[in-house]
Structures are given as C-alpha cells and as structure tokens.
C-alpha positions, -999 to 999 in steps of 0.1 A, spaced: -610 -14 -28 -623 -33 8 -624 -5 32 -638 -20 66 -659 -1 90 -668 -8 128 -696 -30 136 -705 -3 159 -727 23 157 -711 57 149 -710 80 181 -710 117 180 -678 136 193 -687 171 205 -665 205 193 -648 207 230 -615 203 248 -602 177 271 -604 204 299 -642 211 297 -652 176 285 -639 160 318 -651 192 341 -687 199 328 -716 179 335 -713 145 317 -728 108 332 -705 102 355 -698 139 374 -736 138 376 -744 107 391 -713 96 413 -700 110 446 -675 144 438 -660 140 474 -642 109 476 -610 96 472 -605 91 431 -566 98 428 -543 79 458 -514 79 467 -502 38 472 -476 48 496 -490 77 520 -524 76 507 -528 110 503 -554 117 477 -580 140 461 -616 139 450 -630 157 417 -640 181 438 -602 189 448 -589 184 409 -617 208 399 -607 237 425 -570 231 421 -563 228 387 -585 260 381 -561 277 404 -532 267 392 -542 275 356 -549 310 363 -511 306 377 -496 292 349 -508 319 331 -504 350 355 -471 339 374 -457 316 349 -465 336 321 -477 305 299 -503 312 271 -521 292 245 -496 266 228 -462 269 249 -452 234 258 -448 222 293 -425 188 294 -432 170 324 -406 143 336 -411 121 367 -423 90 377 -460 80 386 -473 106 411 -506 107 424 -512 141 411 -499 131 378 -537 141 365 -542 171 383 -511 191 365 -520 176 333 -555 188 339 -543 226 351 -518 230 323 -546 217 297 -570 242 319 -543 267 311 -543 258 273 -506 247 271 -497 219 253 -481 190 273 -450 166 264 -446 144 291 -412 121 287 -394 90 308 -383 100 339 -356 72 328 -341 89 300 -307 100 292 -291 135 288 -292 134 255 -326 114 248 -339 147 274 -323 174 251 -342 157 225 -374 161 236 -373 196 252 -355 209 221 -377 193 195 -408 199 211 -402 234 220 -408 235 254 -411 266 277 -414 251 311 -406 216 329 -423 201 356 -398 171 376 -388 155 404 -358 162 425 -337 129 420 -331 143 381 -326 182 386 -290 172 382 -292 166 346 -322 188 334 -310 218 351 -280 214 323 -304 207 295 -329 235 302 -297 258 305 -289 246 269 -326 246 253 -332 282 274 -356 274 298 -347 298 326 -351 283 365 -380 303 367 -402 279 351 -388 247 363 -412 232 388 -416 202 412 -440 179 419 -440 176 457 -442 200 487 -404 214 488 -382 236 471 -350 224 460 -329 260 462 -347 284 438 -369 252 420 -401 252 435 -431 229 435 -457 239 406 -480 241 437 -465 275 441 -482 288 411 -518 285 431 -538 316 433 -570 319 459 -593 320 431 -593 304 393 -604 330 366 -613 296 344 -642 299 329 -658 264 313 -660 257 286 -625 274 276 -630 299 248 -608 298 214 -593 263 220 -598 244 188 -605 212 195 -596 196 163 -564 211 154 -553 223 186 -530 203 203 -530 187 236 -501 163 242 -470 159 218 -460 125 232 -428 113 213 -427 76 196 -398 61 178 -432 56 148 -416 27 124 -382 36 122 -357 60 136 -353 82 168 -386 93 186 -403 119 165 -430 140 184 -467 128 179 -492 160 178 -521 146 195 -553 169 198 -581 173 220 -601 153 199 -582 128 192 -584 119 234 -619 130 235 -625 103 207 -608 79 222 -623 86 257 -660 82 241 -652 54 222 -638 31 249 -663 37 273 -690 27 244 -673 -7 232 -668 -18 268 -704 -8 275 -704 -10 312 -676 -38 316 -654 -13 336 -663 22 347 -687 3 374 -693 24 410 -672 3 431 -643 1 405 -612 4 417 -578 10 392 -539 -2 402 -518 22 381 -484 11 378 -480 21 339 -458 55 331 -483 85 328 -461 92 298 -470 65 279 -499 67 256 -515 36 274 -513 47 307 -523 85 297 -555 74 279 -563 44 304 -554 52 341 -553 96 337 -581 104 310 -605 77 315 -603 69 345 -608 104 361 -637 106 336 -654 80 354 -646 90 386 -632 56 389 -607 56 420 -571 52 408 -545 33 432 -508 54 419 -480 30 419 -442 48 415 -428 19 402 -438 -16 393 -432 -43 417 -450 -82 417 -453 -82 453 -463 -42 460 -485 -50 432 -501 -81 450 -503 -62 483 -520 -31 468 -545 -53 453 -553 -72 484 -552 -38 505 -573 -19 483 -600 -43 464 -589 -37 431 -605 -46 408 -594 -35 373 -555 -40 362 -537 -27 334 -504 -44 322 -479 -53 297 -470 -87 288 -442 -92 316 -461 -85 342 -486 -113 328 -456 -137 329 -450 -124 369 -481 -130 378 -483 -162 365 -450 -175 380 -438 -154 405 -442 -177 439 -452 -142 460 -487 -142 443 -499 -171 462 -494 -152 492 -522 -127 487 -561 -125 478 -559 -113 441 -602 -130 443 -609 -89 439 -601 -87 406 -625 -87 381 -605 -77 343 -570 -77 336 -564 -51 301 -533 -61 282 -515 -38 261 -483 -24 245 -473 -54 227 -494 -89 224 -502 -110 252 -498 -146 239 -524 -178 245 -501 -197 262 -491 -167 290 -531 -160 290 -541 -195 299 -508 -195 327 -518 -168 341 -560 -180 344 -546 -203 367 -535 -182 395 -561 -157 379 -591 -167 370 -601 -135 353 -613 -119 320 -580 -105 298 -588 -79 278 -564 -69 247 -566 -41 230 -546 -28 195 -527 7 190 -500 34 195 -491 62 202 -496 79 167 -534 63 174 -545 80 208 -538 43 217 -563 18 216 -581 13 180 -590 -18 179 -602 -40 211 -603 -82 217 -636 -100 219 -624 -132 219 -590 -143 206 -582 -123 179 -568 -87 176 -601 -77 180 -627 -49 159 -627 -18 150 -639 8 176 -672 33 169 -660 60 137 -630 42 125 -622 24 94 -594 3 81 -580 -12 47 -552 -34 36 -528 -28 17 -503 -46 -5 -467 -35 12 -442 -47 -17 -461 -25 -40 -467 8 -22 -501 4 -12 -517 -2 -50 -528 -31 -44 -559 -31 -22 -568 -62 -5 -596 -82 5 -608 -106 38 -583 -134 47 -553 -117 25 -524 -103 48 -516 -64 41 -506 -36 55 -530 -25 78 -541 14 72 -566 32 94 -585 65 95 -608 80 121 -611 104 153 -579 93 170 -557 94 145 -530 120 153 -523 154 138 -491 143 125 -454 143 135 -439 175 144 -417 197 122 -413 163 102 -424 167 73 -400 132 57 -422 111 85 -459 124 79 -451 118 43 -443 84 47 -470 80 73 -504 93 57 -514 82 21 -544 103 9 -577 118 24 -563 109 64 -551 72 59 -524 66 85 -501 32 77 -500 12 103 -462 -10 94 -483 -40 108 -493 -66 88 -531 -79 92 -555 -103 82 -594 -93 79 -614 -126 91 -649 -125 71 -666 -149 88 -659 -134 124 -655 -96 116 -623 -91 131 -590 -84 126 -556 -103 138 -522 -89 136 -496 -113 119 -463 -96 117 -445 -59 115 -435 -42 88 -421 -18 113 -382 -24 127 -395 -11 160 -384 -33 189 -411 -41 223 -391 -44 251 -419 -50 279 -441 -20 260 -412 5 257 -402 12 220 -366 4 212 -355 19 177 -332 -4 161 -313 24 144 -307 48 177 -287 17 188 -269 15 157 -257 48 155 -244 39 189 -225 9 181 -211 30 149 -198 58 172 -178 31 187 -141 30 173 -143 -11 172 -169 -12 146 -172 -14 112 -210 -19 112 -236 -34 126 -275 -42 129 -299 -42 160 -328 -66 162 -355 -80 186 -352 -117 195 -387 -127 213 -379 -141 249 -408 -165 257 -395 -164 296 -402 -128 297 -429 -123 274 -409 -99 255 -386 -87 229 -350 -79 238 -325 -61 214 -297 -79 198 -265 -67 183 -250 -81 152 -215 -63 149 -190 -63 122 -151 -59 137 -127 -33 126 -101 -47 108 -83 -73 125 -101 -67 159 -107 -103 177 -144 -104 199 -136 -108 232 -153 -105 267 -137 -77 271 -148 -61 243 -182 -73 245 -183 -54 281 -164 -26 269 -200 -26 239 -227 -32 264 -210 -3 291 -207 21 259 -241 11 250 -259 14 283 -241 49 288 -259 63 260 -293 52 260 -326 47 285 -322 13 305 -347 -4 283 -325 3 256 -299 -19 266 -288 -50 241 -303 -79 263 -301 -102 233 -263 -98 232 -234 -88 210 -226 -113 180 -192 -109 156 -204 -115 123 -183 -113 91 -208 -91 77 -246 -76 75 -268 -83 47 -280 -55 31 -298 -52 -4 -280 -30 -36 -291 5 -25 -276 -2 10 -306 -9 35 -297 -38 60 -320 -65 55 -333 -75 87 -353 -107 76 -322 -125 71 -310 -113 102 -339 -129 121 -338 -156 99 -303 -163 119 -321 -160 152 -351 -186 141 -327 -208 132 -305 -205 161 -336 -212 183 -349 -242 162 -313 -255 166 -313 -250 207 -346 -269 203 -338 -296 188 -307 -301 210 -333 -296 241 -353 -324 228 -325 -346 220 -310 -345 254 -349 -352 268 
C-alpha cells in the first residue's frame, strides 16, 4: 500500500478553539495595528477594527447566553447575504460556544426547513427581505420569535437586530473553558457530499484551526502581507469563503472589502477604489474578467494574486484572463467535508498535500482493495486535521464516507505524479454537479422532475459550458405514456423546476425527451452513457462548426 505524505514539515496544532485562537496573542494580533479598518462595508463603508470585534463579540456572547438563553451546543442558522459583520456574529456565537449552520440566503422553503430541522437549530440570525418565509419555517421547526434576530440596526415588528443582545460588559474569559476542541463542533455547514440532498457536515474547531495553520504555512508569506487588502464577494456560507475571507483573513488582520453580491463592474470599481490586492473567485468570474469589456475601464495594476476555487480553473481561461491580468492564479483542491482547501497549486497541477495530511489511491470498481501506486488513476482518499467529524445523524453517509482508522473518500479520481510530487485530479466519481461553485445534486432534481405528473422518469446531469466556465444541469426525461414534448411542456418543466429549488439549481442544460434511461440490472441510472450522449452531441456540433468554417 502507497500512502503519500506532504512534502511539508509537520506543524503542531494546539488543544484550543476558534474563539481563543483568533483572540489571544498570536503573530499577527501582536505585531499589526488593532485599530484599523479590517472588516468594510463596500457600500457605506462602515467597518470595524479587531479592537471593535474583540469588545463586541465578547458582549454579545455574554448575551447570547444571558438574554438569549443559548448554551454550549444549540445551533444558531444564520441566513443572509455577505454583510460586513458576517465575522463578528460568527465570532460572538462561537465566543458563546454555539455551534453555527450558516445556509443560502437563496434558498427555498423547503431547502430552509431542511437545514433548520436537520441541524437542530435553536435560533436564526437573517435579513429582512426573507422574514417572509422563515418566520413560517421557524413556526414549524419551533423556533419561537424570541430568538430570531437581524443583522442590521432595525427591528422588523417584534424581530430585532442580534445587536440587541449587547451587554456593557462581556463575562468571556479567554481561553473558553470545557470547549473541546477536537470533537466539539463549530460549524455544521451542509454539502450535497457525493450523492443525494445536502447532509450536514460537523466541522470542529480543529478542523478550521488546522486549516487556518496550514494555509498560512504553505503560502509562507505570499498573502497575509501588511498592506493586503481582500475583495470578498464569495457567500460567507460556503466553506471557501468561511475559511478564506472570515477565518483567515481576520487572523491576519488582513482588511476585508464585503461585497453583497457579485457584480464584474462593482467588482472592478472596488478594486480600483480600494487597492486590492488579493481576490478570491470561482471559475466564472475568471471567464468575466477575462471578456467582460467593463474591465478595461479600470486600474486592476493593484492586484497581486488571484485564488481559484470551488471547481477547476482551466489553462485556457488562466492564460485569457493573464491578458487583461497579468497576475499569479493560485488553485487550490477541497470541500466542504475537508475544511476546504487540502491540497494547493504550485504550478499546473492540482497541487500537494498541505502540512499533516496524507492521501492514498484507491481502486474504485473494487471497493478500495486495490491500493495503487504513482501515475495509476484511483480514488483519491485522505486523512488528516481537516477532515470533518462526520455527517450528522447519518449514519448510511459516514459509512460510505470513511473506510478505516480516519480515511475519508474523496469520489474524485487522481493521479500521483512521481517525478513532480503532486497530485492532478482527472475525473469524479461523485454525480455532484458545479454550477459556478454551488453544488447541484443530480437526484434532488430528479425527485423533482418525478413529482411531476408528465414523467415517467428521468436523469439529471452536468454538461460543461466552456463560455461560462461551468457546469450546468441537464434533464433527460422519459414521457408518460403517449405525452408529445412540446414548448409548452418544456416551460411548464423548467417553471415547476425553478419553483422548487435554489436558482442555481435550475436545468440550464435543458430538458431532452428520450425513449428511455440507461440503467444497469439492480436499477441505478448509469450516468456515463448519459454523458456519453452529451460528448457526442458536442463532437457532432464541432464538427459541423468546422465544416461550415
């Protein structure tokens, strides 16, 4: 058996929350200014300093626990879009040992039960614009009004803002006493994992204090610099963005620029405005700034490193978008169920292994018995610090998640390069779909389509749009009986569709009649023969392309 461990050398992780880690005296809260402007508002610029986190969130903890009447373990879920004091509730409600389960603000009813249901939550912290719905669904969970909050300055009837919780002085003393740092758990963030609807990922304080240490080691010095300054645009609900532009970032005191809401020219402007210098993005964005004729307008010359993540960045969109922006892209490798980034780029592969973790691979088609060796493609399986707890309440998923002594699978398929040390990323296993670094789960959109009277079955898969960078779902449907695809109908599917699930659920690929879905003898749709259709089709539009050239 090859098991493969990091290049790097091995770091020590100390026996202490998030909390306490970040608030303490460390390298950067010891040798940078506490007073200025690390968390801004892009629109009113309003902002606070560490100094400002570290006195509110006290306060507020010692409300969450007095007023609220929150202890050790109840879940908070927090739904909004970015908000430039995103990281100072996270930080109080950690201060106040609750466990967080932040969500998208973009959700459905139903995908909002969900979460609040499963994960067991107590309070909910929101914006205005979606008291509407989760009023209704903390009424059904039994989350009394009491403990729904708002981010922002006004109440909305008897809602009011979690600022309202502050007390004149915090009774938190640091560190926080009988917080377990390897099993207690800090953020359940929910992921679809390989298959199915999202299942809760326990994430502990280790696992983020891991990731945190490890990081800020492999990019020894590249980022976290003095005069760093951050453009967050990505949700503060997804594992990038919560690990990258909340955690880290505040760690190093490294200012934070708090988009709402992506947009290629805000984005531009902000930059410009603001001398930014590090960027975070997905894929599309890549492909925006690379086209988009608004970027010529500004001076982007303040940039310095562009990181990549959520799905893979390809050569030909890196090398478009050195063009307009002659900067280092940095990619890294993870996911949710990994505290996010495990493996980081040097050059143009997937990249190595971070400080404490290892990795194997694994023959799929034979349950992981076969162990394989450099230049073979397997399974890739990891183990280390950031691994997550587990799923929650699940025990079906962690089964078929963790092999023995802490191996997590992966569902991707790797290949270990001996010559170079690193590792590249070939294919998936996993039927996830990447729709611009949101997970779409094939079978949520299935069930669907099946709860639709037209439709005798159907499968969902991504089709890769090189415009966008991105996959896209697409619907393969079989008919009811004599029941003729028409527009109609298709409109009639997508409307149905789109009223059920989060807008970056929606079937973008389209909606295809097909006599019938392949599936193998014990029922299981075999989705390489579906995408087999969709190579094909592509090689066929191609080749008709060329022809007319």
């Amino acid at each position: 058996m090859v098991v493969y461990t990091s290049s790097h050398t091995s770091v020590t992780l100390p026996e202490i929350d998030i909390y306490s880690y970040l608030f303490l005296p460390n390298e950067y809260n010891t040798t940078r200014p506490l007073d200025r402007a690390i968390l801004i508002d892009a629109e009113s610029q309003r902002s606070l300093s560490f100094t400002q986190v570290r006195d509110i969130s006290g306060r507020l903890a010692t409300g969450w626990n007095k007023s609220a009447g929150l202890s050790k373990g109840d879940v908070v879920a927090v739904f909004a879009p970015n908000q430039y004091d995103h990281a100072l509730l996270y930080f109080s409600l950690l201060a106040a040992k609750c466990t967080i389960s932040p969500g998208n603000p973009a959700y459905t009813k139903a995908e909002f039960y969900h979460q609040i249901h499963t994960s067991g939550a107590k309070a909910l912290v929101t914006v205005p614009s979606l008291l509407p719905v989760l009023t209704k669904v903390c009424e059904e969970v039994g989350i009394p009004k009491e403990r729904i909050f708002l981010f922002g300055d006004q109440a909305i009837g008897s809602i009011k803002p979690f600022y309202s919780l502050l007390e004149n002085n915090s009774s938190i003393e640091l560190p926080l006493k009988n917080v377990d740092s390897v099993n207690d758990v800090a953020f359940i963030c929910f992921s679809s994992g390989t298959t199915g609807i999202a299942k809760g990922v326990m994430l502990t304080h280790r696992n983020f204090i891991a990731q945190m240490i490890q990081v800020t080691k492999f990019e020894n010095g590249d980022t976290n610099q003095i005069n760093d300054r951050i453009l967050a645009f990505l949700p503060f609900f997804h594992i990038f963005g919560l690990t990258t532009l909340v955690i880290r970032a505040f760690y190093s005191l490294t200012p934070v620029v708090v988009m709402g809401k992506y947009d290629v020219e805000v984005f531009c402007r902000l930059v410009q405005k603001h001398k930014i210098t590090i960027a975070n993005i997905v894929p599309p964005v890549a492909v925006h700034l690379a086209k988009h004729p608004a970027v010529k307008n500004y001076d982007l010359s303040s940039l310095r490193i562009i990181g990549c993540g959520a799905a893979p960045l390809s050569r030909e969109h890196i090398d478009a978008l050195h063009k307009r922006i002659p900067v280092h892209v940095r990619q890294g490798y993870g996911m949710t169920e990994t505290t996010a980034g495990c493996i980081y780029q040097i050059i143009g592969s997937t990249g190595v292994l971070l400080s404490n973790m290892e990795a194997k691979l694994i023959d799929e088609d034979c349950n992981g018995i076969n162990k394989l060796g450099p230049d073979e493609a397997g399974e890739l399986v990891i183990r280390g610090p950031q691994i997550m707890k587990g799923y929650l309440n699940n025990t079906i998923a962690n089964s078929e998640t963790f092999l023995e002594d802490g191996w997590m699978r992966t569902g991707d398929i790797a290949k270990y390069d001996q010559k170079t040390g690193e590792f590249y990323i070939i294919d998936r296993l996993k039927e996830l779909i990447k729709y611009k670094g949101h997970q779409v789960a094939p079978a949520e959109l299935e069930a669907v389509l099946m709860s639709h009277a037209s439709i005798a079955d159907c499968c969902v898969v991504g089709l890769y749009d090189s415009t966008q960078a991105t996959e896209i779902p697409r619907a393969y449907v079989v008919l009811q009986g004599a029941t003729e695809m028409s527009e109609t109908l298709k409109g009639e599917l997508h409307a149905f569709v789109n009223s059920s699930v989060a807008g970056h659920k929606k079937l973008r690929g389209g909606i295809y009649r097909v006599d019938k879905i392949p599936k193998s003898v014990s029922g299981k749709i075999l989705r390489k023969e579906v995408r087999e259709w969709i190579r094909l089709e592509q090689e066929q539009e191609y080749s008709s392309t060329k022809a007319r050239l």
